[in-house]
Backbone bond lengths (Angstrom), bond angles and torsions (degrees), N, CA, C in turn:
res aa  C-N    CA-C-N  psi(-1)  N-CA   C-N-CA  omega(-1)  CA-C   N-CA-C  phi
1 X - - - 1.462 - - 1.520 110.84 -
2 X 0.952 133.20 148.66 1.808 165.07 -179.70 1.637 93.99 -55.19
3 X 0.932 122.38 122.85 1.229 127.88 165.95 1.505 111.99 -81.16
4 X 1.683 108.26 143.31 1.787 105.77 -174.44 1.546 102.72 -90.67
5 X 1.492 127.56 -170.97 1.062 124.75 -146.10 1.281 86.42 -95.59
6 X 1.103 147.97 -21.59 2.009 160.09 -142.16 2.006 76.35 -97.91
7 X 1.431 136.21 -46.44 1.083 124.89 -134.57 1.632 88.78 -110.34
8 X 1.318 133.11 -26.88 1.506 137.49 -147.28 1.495 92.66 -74.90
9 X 1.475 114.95 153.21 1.490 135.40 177.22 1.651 101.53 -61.54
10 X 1.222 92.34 164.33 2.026 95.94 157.15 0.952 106.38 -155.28
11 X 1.675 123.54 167.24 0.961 92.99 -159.60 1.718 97.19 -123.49
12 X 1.457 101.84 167.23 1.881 98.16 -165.03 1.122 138.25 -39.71
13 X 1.314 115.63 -13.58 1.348 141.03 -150.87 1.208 102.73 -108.08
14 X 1.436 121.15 -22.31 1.202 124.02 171.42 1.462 127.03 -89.68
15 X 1.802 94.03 -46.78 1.529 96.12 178.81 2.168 106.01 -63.12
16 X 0.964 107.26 -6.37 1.690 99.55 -174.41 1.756 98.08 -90.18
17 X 1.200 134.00 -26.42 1.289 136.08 162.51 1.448 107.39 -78.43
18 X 1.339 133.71 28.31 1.138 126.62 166.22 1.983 110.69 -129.92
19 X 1.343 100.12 7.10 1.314 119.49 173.97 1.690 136.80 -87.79
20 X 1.751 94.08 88.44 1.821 112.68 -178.10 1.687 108.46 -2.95
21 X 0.999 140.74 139.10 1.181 152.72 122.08 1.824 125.23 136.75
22 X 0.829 134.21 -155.42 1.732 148.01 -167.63 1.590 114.40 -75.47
23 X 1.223 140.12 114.81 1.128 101.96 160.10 1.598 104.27 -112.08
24 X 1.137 138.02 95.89 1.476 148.44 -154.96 1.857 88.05 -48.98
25 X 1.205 123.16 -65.05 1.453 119.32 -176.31 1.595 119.95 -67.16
26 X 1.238 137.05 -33.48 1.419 125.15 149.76 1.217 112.83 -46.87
27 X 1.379 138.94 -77.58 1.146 157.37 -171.19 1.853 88.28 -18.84
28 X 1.180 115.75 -87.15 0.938 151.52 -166.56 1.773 115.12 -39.99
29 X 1.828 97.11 -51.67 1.222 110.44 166.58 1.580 112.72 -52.63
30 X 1.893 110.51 -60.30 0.957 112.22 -155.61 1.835 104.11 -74.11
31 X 1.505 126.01 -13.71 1.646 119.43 147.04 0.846 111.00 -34.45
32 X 1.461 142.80 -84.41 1.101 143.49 -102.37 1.462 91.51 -106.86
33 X 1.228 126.85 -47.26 1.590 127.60 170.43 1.703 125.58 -56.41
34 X 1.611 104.69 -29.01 1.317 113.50 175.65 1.687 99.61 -75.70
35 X 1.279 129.37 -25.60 1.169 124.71 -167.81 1.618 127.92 -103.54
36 X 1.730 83.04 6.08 1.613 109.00 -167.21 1.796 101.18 -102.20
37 X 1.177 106.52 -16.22 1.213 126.93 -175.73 1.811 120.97 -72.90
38 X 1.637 103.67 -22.90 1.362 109.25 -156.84 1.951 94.47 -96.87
39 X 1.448 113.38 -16.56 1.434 98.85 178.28 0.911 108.47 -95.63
40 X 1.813 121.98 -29.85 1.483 119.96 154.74 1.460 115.37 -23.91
41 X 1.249 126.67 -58.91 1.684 137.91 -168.79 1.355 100.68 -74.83
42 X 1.369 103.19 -34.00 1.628 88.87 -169.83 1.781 123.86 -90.47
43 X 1.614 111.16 -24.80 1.562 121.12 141.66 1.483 117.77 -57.39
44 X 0.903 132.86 -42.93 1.552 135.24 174.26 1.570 105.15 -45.87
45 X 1.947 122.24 -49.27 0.998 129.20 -166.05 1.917 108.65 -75.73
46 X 1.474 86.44 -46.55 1.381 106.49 -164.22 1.637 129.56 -85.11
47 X 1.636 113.73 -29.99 1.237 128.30 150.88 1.160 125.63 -45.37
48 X 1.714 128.93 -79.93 1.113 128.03 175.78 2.019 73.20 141.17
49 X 0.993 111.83 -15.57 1.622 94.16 166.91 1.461 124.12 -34.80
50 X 1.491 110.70 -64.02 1.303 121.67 -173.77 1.641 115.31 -62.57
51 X 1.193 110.56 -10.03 1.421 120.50 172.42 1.776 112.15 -91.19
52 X 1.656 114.88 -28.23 1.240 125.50 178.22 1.699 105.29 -63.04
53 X 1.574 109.54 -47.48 1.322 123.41 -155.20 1.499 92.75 -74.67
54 X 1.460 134.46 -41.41 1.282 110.12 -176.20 1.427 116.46 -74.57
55 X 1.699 113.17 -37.34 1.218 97.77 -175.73 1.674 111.60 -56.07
56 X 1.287 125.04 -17.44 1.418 123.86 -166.48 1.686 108.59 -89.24
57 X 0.988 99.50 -16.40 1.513 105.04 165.30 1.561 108.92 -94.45
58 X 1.451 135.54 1.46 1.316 129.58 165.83 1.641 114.46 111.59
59 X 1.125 105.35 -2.19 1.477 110.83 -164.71 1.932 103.54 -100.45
60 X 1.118 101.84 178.39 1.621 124.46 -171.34 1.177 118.43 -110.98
61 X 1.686 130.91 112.40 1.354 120.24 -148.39 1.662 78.54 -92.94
62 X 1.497 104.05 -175.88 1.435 136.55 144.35 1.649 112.88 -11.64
63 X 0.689 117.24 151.19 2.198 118.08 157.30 2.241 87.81 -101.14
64 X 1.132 61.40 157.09 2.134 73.99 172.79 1.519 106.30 85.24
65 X 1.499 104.80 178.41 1.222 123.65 159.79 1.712 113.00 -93.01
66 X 1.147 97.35 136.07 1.620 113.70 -169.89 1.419 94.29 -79.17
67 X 1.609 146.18 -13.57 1.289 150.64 -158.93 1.678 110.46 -119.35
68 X 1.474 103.21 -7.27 1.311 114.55 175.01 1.597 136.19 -114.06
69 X 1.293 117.31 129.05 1.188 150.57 -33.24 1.660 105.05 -27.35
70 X 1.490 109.81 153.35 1.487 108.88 -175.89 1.899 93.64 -112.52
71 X 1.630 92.55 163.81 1.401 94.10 166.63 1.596 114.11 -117.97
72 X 1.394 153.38 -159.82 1.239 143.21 -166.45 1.810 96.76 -75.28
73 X 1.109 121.90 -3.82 1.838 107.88 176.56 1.360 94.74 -125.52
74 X 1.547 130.43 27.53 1.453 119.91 136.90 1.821 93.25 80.57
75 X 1.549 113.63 53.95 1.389 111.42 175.59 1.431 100.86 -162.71
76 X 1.400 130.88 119.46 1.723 114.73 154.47 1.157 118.10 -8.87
77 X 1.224 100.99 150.00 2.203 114.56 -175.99 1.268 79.90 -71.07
78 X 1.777 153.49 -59.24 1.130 128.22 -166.77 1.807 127.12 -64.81
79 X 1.361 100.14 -22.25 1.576 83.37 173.52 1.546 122.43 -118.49
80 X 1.281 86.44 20.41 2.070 111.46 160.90 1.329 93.54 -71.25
81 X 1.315 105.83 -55.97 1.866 103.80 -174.03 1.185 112.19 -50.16
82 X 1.523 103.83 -60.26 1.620 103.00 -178.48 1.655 114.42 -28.32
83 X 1.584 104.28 -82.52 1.457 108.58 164.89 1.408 132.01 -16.11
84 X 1.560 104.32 -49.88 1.532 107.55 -175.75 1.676 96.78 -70.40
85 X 0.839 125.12 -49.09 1.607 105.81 -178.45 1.389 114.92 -52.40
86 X 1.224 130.58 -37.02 1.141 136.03 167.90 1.606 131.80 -46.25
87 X 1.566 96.00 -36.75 1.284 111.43 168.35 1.631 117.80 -69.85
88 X 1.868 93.49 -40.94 1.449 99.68 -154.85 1.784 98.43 -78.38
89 X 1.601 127.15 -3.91 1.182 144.22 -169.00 1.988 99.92 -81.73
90 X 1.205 114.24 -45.08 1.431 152.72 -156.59 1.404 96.77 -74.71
91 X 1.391 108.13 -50.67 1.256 95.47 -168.04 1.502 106.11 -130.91
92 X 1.657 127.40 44.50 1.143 138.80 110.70 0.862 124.04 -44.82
93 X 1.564 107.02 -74.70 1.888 115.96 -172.37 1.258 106.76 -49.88
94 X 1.767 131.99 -47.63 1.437 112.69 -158.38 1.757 105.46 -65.37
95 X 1.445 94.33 -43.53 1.746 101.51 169.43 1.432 128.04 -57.41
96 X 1.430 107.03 2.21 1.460 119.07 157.90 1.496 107.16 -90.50
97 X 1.005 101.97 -72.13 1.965 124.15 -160.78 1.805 88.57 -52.92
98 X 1.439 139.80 -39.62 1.419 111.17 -164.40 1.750 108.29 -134.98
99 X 1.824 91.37 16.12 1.912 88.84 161.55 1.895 108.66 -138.73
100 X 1.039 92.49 -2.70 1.691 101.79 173.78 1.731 126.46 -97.03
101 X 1.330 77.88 -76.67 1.768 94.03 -166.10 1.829 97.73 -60.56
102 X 1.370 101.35 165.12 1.260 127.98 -159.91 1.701 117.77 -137.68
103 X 1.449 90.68 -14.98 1.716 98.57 175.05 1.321 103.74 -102.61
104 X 1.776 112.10 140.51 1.282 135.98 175.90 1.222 107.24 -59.48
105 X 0.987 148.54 126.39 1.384 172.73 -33.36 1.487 110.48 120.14
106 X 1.617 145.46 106.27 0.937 108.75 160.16 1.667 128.07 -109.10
107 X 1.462 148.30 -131.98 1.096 122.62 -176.82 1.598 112.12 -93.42
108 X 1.611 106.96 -34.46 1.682 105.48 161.66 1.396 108.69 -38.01
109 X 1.678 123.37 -85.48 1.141 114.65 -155.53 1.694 115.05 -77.04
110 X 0.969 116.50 -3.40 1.526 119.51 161.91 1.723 112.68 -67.63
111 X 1.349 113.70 -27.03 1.539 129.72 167.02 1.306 112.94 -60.58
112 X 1.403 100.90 -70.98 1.774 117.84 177.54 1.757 97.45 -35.82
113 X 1.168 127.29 -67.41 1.163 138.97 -150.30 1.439 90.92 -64.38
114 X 1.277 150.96 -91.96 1.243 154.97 -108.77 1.938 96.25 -108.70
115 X 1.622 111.12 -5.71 0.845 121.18 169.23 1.809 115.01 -83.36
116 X 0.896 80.16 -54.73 1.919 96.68 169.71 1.530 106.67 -27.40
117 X 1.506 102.30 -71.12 1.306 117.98 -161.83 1.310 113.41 -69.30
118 X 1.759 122.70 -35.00 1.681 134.61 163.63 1.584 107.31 -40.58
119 X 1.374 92.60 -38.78 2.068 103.55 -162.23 1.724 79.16 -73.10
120 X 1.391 143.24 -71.74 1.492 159.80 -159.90 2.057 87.65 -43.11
121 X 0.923 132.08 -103.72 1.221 161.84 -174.69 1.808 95.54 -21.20
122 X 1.761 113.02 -58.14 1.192 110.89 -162.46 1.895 98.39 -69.00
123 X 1.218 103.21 -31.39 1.689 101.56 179.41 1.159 98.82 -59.71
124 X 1.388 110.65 -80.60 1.841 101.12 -167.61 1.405 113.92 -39.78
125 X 1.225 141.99 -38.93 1.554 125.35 175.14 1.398 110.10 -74.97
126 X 0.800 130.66 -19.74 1.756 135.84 151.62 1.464 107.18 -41.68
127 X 1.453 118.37 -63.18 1.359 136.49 -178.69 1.464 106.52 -54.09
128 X 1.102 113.48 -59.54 1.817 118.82 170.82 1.188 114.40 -39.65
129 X 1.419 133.00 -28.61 1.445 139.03 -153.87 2.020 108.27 -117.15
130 X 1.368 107.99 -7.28 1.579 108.70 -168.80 1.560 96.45 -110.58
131 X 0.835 107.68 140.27 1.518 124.44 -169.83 1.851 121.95 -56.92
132 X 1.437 85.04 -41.33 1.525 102.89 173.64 1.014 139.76 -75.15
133 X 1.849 116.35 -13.18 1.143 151.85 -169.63 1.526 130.73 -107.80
134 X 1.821 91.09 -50.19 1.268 99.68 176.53 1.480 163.05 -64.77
135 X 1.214 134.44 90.93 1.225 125.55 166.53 1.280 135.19 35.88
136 X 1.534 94.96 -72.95 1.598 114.02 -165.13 1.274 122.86 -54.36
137 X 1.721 125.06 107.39 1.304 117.66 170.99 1.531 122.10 -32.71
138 X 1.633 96.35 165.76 1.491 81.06 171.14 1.426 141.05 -130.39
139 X 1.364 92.30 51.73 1.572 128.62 165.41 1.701 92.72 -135.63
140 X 1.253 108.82 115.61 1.264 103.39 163.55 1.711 113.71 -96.93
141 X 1.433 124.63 95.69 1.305 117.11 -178.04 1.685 109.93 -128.68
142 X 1.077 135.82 -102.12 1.885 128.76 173.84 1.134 91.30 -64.35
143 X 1.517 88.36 170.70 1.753 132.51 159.83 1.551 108.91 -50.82
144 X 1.457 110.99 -47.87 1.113 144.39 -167.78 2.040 100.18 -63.57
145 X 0.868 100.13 -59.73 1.422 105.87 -168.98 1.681 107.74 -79.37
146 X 1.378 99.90 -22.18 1.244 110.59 -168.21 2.241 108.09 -65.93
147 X 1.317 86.57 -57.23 1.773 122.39 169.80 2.401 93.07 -54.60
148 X 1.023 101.25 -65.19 1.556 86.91 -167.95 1.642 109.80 -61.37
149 X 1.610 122.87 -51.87 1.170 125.86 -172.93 2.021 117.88 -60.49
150 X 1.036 87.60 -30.18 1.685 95.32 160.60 1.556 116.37 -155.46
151 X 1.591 85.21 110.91 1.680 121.49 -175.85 1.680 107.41 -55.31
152 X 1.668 101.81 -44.30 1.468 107.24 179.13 1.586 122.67 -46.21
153 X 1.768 100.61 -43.76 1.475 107.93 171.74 1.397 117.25 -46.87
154 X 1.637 114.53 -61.25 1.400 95.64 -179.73 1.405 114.55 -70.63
155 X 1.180 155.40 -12.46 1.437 151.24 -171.79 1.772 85.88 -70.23
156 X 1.552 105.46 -56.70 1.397 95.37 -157.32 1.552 107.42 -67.08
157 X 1.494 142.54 -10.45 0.891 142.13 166.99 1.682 132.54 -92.49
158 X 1.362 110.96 6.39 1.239 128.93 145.02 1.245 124.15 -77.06
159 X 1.294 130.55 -46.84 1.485 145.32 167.11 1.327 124.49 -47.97
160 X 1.784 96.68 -45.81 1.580 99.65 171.85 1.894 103.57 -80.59
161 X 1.080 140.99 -41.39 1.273 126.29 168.13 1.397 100.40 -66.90
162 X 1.419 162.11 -22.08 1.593 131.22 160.42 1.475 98.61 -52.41
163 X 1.226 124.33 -71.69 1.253 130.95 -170.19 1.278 119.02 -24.85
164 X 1.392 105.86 -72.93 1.973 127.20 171.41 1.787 101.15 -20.09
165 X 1.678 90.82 -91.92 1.675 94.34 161.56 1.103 137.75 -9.73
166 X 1.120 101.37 -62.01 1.897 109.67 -165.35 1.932 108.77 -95.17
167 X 1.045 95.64 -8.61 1.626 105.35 156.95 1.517 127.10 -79.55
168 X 1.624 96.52 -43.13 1.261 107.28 174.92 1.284 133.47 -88.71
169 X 1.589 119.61 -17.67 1.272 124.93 154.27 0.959 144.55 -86.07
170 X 1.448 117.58 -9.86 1.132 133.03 160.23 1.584 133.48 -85.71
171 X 1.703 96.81 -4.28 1.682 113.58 152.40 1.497 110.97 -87.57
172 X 1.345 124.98 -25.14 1.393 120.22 -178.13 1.338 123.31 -85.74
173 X 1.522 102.07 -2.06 1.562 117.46 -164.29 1.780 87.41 -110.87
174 X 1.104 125.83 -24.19 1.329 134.55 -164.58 1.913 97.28 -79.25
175 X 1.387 112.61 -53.49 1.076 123.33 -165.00 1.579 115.97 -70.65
176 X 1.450 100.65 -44.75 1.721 115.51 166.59 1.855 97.01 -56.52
177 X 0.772 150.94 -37.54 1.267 156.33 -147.81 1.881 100.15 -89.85
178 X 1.631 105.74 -60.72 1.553 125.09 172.88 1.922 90.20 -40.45
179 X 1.217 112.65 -66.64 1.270 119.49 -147.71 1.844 122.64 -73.16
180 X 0.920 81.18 7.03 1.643 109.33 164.53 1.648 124.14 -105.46
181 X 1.384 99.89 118.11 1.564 109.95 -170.15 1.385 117.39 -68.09
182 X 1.403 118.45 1.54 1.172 114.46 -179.56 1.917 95.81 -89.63
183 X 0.736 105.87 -50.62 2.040 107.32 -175.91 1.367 108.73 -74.33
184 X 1.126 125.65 17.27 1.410 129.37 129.96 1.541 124.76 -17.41
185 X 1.687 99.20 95.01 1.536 97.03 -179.10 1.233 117.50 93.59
186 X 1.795 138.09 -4.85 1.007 146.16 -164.91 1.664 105.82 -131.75
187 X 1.430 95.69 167.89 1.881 88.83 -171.34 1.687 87.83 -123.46
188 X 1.336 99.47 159.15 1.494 115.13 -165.41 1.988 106.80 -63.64
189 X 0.878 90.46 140.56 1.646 102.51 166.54 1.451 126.86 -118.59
190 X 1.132 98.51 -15.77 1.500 106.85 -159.55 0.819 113.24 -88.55
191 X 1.928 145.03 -167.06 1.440 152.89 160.22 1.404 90.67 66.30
192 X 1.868 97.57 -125.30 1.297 94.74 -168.02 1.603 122.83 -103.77
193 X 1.434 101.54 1.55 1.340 125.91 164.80 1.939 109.52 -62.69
194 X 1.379 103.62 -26.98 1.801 102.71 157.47 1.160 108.21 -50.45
195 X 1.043 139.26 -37.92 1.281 137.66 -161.36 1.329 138.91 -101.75
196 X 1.617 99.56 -25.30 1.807 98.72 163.53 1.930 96.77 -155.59
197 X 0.870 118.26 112.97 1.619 128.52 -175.16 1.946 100.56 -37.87
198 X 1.056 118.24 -28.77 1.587 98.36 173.29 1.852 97.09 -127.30
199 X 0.695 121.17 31.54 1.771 121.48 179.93 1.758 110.87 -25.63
200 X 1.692 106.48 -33.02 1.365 120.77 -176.73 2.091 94.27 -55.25
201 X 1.469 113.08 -59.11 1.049 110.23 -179.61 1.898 130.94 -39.25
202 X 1.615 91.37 -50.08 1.289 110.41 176.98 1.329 119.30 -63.49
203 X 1.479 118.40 -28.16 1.690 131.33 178.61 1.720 85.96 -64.30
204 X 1.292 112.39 -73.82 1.714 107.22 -169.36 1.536 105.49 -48.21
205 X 0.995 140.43 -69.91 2.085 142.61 -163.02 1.948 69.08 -51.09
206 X 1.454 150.34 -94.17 1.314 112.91 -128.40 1.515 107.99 -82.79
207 X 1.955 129.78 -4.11 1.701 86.96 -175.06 1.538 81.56 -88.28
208 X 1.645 134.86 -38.16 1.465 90.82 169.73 1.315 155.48 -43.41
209 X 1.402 109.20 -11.29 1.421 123.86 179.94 1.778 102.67 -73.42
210 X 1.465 116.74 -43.35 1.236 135.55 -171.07 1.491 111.71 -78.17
211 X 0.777 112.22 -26.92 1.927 127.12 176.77 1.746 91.08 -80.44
212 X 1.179 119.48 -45.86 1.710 108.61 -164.26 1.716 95.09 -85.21
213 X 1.360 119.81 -16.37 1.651 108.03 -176.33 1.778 95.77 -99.06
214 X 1.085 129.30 -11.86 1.830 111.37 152.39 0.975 112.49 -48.67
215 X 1.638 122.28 -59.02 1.206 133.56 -126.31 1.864 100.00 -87.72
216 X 1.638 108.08 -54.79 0.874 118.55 178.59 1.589 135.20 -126.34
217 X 1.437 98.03 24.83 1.494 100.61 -171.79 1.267 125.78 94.43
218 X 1.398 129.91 157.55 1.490 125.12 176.99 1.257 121.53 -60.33
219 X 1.383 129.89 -37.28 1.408 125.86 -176.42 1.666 118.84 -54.71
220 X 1.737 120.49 -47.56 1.079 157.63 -170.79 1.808 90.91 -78.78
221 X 1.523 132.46 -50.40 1.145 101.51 175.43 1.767 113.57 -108.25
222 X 1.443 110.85 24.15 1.955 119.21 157.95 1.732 93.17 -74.31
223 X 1.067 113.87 -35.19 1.358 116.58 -167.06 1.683 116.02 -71.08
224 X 0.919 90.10 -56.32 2.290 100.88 178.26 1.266 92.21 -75.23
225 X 1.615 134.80 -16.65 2.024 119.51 167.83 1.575 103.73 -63.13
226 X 1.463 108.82 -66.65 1.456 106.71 162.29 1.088 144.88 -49.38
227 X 0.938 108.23 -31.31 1.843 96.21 152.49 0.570 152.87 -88.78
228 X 1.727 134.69 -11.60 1.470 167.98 77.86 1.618 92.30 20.32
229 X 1.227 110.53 -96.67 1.624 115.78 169.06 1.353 112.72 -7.90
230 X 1.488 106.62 -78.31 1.569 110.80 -174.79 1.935 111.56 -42.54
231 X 2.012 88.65 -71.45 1.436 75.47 -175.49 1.743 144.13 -30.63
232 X 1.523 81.88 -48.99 2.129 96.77 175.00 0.789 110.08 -55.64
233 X 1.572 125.95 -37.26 1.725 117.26 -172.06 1.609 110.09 -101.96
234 X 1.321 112.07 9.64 1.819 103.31 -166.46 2.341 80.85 -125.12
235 X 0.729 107.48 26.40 1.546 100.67 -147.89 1.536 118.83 -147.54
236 X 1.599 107.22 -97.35 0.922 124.82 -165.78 1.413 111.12 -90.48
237 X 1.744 132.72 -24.37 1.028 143.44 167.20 1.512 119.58 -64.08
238 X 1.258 109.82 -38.01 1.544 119.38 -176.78 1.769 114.40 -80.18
239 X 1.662 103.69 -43.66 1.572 87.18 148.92 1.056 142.94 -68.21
240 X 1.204 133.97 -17.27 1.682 145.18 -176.05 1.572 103.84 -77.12
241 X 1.757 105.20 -31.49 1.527 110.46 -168.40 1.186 107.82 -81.20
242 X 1.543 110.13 -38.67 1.454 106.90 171.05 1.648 130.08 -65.98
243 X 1.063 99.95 -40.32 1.546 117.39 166.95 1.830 108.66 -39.34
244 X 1.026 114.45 -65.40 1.613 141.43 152.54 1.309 100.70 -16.65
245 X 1.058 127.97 -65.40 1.480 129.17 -112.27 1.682 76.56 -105.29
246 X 1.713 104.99 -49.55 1.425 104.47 176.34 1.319 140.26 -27.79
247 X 1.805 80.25 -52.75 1.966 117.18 -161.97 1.511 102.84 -77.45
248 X 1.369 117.53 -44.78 1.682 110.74 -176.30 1.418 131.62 -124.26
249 X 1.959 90.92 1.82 1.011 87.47 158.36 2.288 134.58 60.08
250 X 1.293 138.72 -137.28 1.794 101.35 167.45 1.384 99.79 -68.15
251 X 1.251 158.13 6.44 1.610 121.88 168.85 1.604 103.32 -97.64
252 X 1.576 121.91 20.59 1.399 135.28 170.28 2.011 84.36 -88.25
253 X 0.892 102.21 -50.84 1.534 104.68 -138.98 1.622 82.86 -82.35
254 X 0.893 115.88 -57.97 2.368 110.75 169.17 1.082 92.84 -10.61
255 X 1.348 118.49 -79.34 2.008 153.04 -148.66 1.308 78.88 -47.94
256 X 1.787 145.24 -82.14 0.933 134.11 -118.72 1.881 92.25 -95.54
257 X 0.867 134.59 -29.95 1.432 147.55 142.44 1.683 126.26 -13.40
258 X 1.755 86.34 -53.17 1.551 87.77 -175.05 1.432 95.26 -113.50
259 X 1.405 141.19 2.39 1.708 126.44 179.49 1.686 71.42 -142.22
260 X 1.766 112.81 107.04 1.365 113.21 177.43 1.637 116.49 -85.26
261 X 1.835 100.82 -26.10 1.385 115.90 -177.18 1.675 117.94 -77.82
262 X 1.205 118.76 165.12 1.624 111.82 -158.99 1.545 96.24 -118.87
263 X 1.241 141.44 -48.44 1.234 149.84 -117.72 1.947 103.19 -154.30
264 X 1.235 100.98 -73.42 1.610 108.49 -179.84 1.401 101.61 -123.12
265 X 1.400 118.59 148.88 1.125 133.49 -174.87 1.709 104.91 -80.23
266 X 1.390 125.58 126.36 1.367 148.49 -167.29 1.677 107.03 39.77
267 X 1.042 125.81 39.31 1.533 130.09 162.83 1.414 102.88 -120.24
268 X 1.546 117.06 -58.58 2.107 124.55 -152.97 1.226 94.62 -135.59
């Protein structure tokens, strides 16, 4: 017989990322790498590197200068944006990793993590820069022109601010919740965690979804929704649930009762 989720293995690697407290050197690691990341993006944009690397992989950059018209950090209003997501990606996570989260972290998987997302970020500005892929109107001149000549840009930059948001408030709403002696022993329901038992997950699958439709259009970010999607729900959801299911056991099974959705609120 099928083992239930209260009974299923996990595996070590997980239960040690599920362990209360500090790790002063993850923490720390995973700063310094999230923050190591943004000149990476921004030489990639601004060098002509990121233009070297595709042609060297076979591909067809842009026509123009990627620096022309410039804005006050010396980049087109379109790949200022780029950047700014990059930033605005940067300094989520650190505002996760050293005013939110609560699980020990150590410097491996604090690596893995901020590595993940370097590998995520350095593609899409890759993507910005290949001809076949890219974004970039083709007049790069205002903000203004930038937003009318491709509609996708702004869609994709609404999505990534829902996302941002709803990732980030729904960890801050999570934590105010921890920090009250009455929910002692109980997992959050409330805010926007009423609404889908990992919503934190779902905030990340859409501003990543929205970061890959700047960068490269809707097809390129339908694509990183789905797989993001998949993973959390084929993956990363089923261990967390089991973990759960372990730890509290019927006030697991309440939880799933009263927040029925997993992922997005009345869709997953």
């Amino acid at each position: 017989m099928a083992k239930d989720n209260a009974q299923q293995d996990l595996p070590a690697w997980f239960e040690e990322t599920r362990k209360k407290g500090v790790s002063v050197a993850g923490n720390t690691l995973f700063t310094i790498l999230k923050l190591a990341d943004l000149p990476l993006q921004y030489y990639l944009l601004s060098s002509g590197l990121g233009l070297k690397v595709v042609h060297k992989l076979g591909g067809a950059t842009i026509s123009g200068a990627i620096t022309s018209p410039t804005t006050a950090i010396g980049l087109s209003p379109y790949h200022s944006l780029v950047f700014g997501l990059a930033v605005g990606s940067a300094a989520k996570q650190i505002y996760w990793c050293l005013g939110v989260a609560d699980n020990k972290f150590d410097p491996g998987f604090s690596t893995m993590i901020a590595a993940y997302n370097t590998v995520l970020n350095t593609l899409n500005t890759l993507l910005t820069l290949w001809a076949v892929t890219s974004n970039s109107p083709s007049i790069s001149g205002t903000w203004t022109e930038l937003c009318t000549s491709r509609p996708s840009v702004a869609i994709g930059a609404g999505l990534y601010g829902l996302g941002i948001f709803t990732e980030w408030w729904c960890e801050v709403q999570r934590k105010r919740y921890k920090q009250n002696p009455a929910n002692k022993g109980k997992l959050c329901t409330e805010g926007l965690f009423g609404l889908a038992r990992n919503i934190n997950y779902g905030g990340y699958t859409l501003w990543r979804a929205g970061y890959s439709i700047v960068c490269a259009g809707l097809p390129w970010g339908a694509f990183m929704f789905v797989f993001l999607a998949g993973d959390f729900s084929q993956r990363a959801i089923p261990l967390l649930e089991t973990y759960l299911a372990r730890k509290y056991g019927e006030h697991w099974k309440a939880v799933q009762k009263e927040v029925p959705y997993k992922l997005f609120p009345y869709i997953y």
